[in-house]
N, C-alpha and C positions, 0 to 999 in steps of 0.2 A: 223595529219594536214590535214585540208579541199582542196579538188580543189578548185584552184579560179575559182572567176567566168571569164568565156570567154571575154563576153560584157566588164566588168572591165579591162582586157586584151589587148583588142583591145584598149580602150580608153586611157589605156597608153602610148600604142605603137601611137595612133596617135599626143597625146601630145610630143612624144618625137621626132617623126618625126618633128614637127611644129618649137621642139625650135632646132633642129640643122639648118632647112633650116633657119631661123633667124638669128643666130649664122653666117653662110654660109652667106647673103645677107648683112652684119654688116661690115663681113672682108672684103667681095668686096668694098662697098663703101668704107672702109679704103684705101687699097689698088689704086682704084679711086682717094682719095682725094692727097695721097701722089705721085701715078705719075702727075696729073695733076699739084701739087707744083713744083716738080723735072722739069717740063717742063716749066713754069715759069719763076725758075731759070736759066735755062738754056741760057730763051732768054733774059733775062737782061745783065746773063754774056758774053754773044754773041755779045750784044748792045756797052758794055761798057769797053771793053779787045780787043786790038790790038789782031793780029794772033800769034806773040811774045810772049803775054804774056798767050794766053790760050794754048800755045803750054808748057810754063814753069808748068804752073799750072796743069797741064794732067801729066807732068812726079811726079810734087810735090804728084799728088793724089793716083798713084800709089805707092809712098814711103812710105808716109803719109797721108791715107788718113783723119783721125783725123784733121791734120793740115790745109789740104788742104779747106777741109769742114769750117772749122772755119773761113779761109781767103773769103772765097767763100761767107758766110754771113758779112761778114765784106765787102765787098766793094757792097753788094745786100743795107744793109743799108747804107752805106756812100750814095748809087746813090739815094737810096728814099727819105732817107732826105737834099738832094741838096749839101750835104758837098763833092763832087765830084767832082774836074772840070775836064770836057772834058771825054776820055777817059782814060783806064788807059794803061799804055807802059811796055814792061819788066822792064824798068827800075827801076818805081815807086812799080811797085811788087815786085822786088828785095829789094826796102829799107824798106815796107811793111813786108815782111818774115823775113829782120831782127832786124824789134821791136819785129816781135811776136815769134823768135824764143825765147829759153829758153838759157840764158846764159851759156854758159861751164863752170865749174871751175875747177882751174888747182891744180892739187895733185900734192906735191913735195915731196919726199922722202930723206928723209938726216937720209945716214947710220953715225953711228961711231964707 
């Protein structure tokens, strides 16, 4: 098996260097573009939630954060598309969480 040649070596090594910092500058702006959303959010939710209710919604995200998350676009679009009024109160969160919660159902056992 021949050496390779050095020259072709190096030109490797520099293309490979090229596509990681690419790769490297790609994730950043990723990374960019979703705190910048996340901050966004944040100030709509800020805008648009009593102290009450983002204090509900902070414990809901720790439980669930899935849940939490879904509610959290759910009242981002209700406020964009004007189907919002005012702001919202614990209370209306409360009845909020319980459309989206997932119904229980009840298991009966009957021995004989």
């Amino acid at each position: 098996m021949p050496e390779e040649d050095p020259e072709l070596e190096a030109l490797r090594q520099k293309r490979l260097q090229q596509l990681q910092m690419q790769r490297g500058q790609e994730q950043e702006a990723k990374e960019e573009r979703a705190e910048q959303l996340e901050a966004q959010k944040k100030a709509v939710l800020r805008k648009i939630l009593t102290p009450d209710a983002k204090e509900r919604l902070g414990r809901l995200k720790l439980g669930y954060p899935e849940m939490a998350s879904s509610i959290e676009n759910q009242l981002i679009l209700l406020y964009q598309s004007g189907r919002l009024p005012g702001t919202v109160d614990d209370e209306t969160l409360k009845r909020l969480l319980n459309q989206v919660q997932p119904k229980k159902k009840e298991i009966n056992i009957v021995r004989k």
